[in-house]
C-alpha positions as semicolon CSV with decimal commas, in nm:
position;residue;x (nm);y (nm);z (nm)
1;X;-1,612;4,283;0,849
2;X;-1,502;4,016;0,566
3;X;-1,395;3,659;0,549
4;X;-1,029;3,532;0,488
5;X;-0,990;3,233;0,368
6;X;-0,692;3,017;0,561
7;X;-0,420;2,924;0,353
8;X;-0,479;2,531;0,197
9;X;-0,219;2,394;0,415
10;X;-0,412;2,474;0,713
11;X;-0,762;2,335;0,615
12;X;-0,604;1,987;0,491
13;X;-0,307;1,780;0,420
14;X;-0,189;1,788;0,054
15;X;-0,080;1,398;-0,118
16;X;0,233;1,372;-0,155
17;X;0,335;1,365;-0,562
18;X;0,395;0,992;-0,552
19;X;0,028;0,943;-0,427
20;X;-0,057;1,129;-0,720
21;X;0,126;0,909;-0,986
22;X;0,010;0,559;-0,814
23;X;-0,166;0,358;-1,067
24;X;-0,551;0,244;-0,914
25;X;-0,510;-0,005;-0,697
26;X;-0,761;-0,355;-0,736
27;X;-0,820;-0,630;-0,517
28;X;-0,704;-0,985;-0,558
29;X;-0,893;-1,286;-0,377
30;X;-0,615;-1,597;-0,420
31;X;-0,753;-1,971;-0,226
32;X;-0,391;-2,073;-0,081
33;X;-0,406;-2,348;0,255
34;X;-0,423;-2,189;0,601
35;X;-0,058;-2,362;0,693
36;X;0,072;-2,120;0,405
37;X;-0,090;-1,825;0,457
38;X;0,065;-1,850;0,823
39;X;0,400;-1,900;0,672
40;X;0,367;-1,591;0,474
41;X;0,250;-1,399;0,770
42;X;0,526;-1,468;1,013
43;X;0,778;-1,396;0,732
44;X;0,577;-1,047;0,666
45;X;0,601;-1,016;1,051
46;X;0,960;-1,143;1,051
47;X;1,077;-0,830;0,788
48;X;0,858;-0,569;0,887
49;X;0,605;-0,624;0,577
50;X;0,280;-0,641;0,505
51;X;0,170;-0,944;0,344
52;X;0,095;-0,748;0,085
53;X;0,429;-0,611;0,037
54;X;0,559;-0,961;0,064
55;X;0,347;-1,092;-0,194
56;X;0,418;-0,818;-0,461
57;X;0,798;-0,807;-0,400
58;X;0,765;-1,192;-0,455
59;X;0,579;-1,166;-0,779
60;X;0,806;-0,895;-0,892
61;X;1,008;-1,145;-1,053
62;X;0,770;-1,281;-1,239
63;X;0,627;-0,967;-1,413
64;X;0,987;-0,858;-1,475
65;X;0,989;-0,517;-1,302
C-alpha cells in the first residue's frame, strides 16, 4: 500500500499573483482629534472603505501616484 500525495490545490489556497507583488506593508500611528477621526469614519462607512483605504486614496495626491 503507498501514499499519494493530494494535488496542492486541495491541501491549501494558493495567493493570488497580486498578493505576491504587494510591497511589505508597515504600520502608521498618526495623533488626529476624536471629532476627526469620526468624520473620517462615517465617510469610510459612507463609500464602502476602510479608513484605511480612505486615508491612502487621500494621500495619493500627495506622493504623486
Amino acid at each position: 500500500m503507498s501514499l499519494k500525495s493530494k494535488p496542492l490545490s486541495n491541501v491549501r489556497d494558493l495567493p493570488a499573483v497580486s498578493v505576491l507583488m504587494e510591497e511589505e506593508q508597515v504600520r502608521i500611528n498618526l495623533n488626529v482629534a476624536k471629532s476627526l477621526r469620526n468624520k473620517w469614519k462615517y465617510v469610510a462607512l459612507k463609500r464602502e472603505k476602510t479608513m484605511t483605504e480612505l486615508i491612502l486614496d487621500a494621500m495619493k495626491i500627495y506622493s504623486n501616484e
